[in-house]
C-alpha positions in Angstrom: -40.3 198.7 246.7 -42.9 196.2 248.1 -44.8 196.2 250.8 -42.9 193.6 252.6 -40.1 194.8 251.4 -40.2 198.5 252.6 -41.5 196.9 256.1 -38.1 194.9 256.4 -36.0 198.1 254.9 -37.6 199.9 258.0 -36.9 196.9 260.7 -33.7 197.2 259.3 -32.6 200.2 258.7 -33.4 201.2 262.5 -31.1 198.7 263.8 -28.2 199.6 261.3 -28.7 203.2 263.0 -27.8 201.7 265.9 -25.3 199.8 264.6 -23.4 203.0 263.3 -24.0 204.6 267.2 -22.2 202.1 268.8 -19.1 202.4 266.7 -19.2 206.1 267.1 -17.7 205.2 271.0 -15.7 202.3 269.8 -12.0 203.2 269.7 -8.9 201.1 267.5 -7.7 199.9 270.6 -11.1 198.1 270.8 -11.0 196.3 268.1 -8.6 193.4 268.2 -10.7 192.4 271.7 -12.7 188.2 270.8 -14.5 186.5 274.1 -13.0 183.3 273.6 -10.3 182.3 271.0 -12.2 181.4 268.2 -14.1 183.8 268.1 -14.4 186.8 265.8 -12.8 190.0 266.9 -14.8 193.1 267.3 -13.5 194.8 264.5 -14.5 191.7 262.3 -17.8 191.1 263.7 -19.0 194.6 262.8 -17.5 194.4 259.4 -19.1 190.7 259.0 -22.9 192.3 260.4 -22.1 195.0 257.4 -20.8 192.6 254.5 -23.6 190.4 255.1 -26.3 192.2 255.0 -25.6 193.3 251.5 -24.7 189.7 250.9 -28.5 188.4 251.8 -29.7 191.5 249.0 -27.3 190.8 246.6 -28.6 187.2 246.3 -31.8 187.3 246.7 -31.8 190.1 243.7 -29.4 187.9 241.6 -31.2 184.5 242.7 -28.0 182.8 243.7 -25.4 183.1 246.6 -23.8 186.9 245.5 -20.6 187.8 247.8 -21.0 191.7 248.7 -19.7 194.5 246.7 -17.8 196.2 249.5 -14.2 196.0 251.0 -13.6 194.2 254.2 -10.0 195.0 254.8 -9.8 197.2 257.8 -7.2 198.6 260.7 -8.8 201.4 262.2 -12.0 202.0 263.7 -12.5 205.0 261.2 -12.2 201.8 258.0 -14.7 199.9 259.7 -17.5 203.3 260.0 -16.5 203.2 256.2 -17.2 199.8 255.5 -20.6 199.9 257.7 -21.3 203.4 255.7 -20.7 201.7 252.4 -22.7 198.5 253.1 -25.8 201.0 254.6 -25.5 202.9 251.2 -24.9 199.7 249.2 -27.8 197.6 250.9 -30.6 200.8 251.2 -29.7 200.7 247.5 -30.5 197.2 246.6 -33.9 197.4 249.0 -34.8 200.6 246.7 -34.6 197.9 243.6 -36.3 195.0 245.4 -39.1 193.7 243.4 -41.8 191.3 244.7 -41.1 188.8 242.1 -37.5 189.0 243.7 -38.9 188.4 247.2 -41.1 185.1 245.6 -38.5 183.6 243.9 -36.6 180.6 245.5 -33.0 181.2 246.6 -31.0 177.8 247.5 -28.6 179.3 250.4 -26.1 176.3 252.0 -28.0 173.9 250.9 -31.6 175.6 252.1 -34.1 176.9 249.5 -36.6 179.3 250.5 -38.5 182.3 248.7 -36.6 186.0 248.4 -38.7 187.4 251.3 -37.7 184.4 253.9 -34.2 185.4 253.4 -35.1 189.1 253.8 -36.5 188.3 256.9 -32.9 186.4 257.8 -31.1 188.9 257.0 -32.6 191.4 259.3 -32.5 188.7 262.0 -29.0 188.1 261.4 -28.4 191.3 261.7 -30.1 192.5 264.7 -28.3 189.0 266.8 -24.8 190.2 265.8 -25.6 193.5 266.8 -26.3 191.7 270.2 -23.2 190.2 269.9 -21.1 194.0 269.7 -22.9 195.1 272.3 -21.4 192.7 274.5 -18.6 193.0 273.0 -18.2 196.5 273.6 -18.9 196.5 277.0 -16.5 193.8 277.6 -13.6 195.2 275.5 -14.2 198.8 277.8 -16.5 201.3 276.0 -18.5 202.7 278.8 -21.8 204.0 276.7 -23.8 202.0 274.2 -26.7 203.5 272.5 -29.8 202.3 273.4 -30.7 198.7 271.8 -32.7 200.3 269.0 -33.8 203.9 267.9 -36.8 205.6 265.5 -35.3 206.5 262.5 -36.1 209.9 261.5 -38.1 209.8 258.3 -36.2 211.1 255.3 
């Protein structure tokens, strides 16, 4: 892995730890709760932070817009800790593969082309304003303890 690309794994990978401690106190009955009607539901926001995030990897690896690996379908809270496990074990994956050629090449997004590692970056901010997002969430729908807005990883 590059340089820049092992310095965005670890941005990354210690919000997705957070990530997965805030659904540990999200229950089902959370899920369904949205702020205002159009708006995604709980449940679907967390699976949309975890689907994209492999999304961003997936096409910057492949150079075009790649749609992620991983299901999306979910009822229970228990699918969506398997969806987030399978995106964190599909997307710590594709950083393990990233090359710096990969992170210099040009990705046209919606109609916005930028080099590999701007994207990275984008995908670790996109992440890390969702997350936001289900923390207020959470709150709002009832769950009385969220984890603290970001932890140290423990190295591996």
């Amino acid at each position: 892995m590059s340089h820049e690309g092992q310095q965005q794994f670890e941005r990354w990978r210690k919000h997705r730890t957070v990530l997965n401690q805030l659904l540990e106190d999200v229950r089902t009955e959370h899920l369904d709760y949205k702020p205002w009607q159009d708006a995604y539901t709980l449940g679907a926001l967390a699976v949309h932070i975890a689907a994209s995030s492999e999304m961003f990897l997936l096409s910057i690896k492949n150079g075009i817009f790649s749609p992620p690996s991983i299901s999306t379908q979910f009822e229970t809270i228990e699918d969506i800790r398997n969806i987030v496990q399978a995106s964190t074990n599909a997307t710590t994956a594709a950083f393990a593969e990233l090359s710096d050629a990969e992170l210099e090449k040009p990705l046209d997004f919606n109609g916005f082309a930028a080099p590999g590692s701007v994207w990275l970056g984008s995908m670790v901010d996109h992440e890390i304003h969702h997350k936001g997002q289900l923390f207020t969430y959470a709150r709002a729908a009832g769950v009385a303890k969220v984890p603290f807005f970001t932890v140290q990883p423990s190295k591996q």
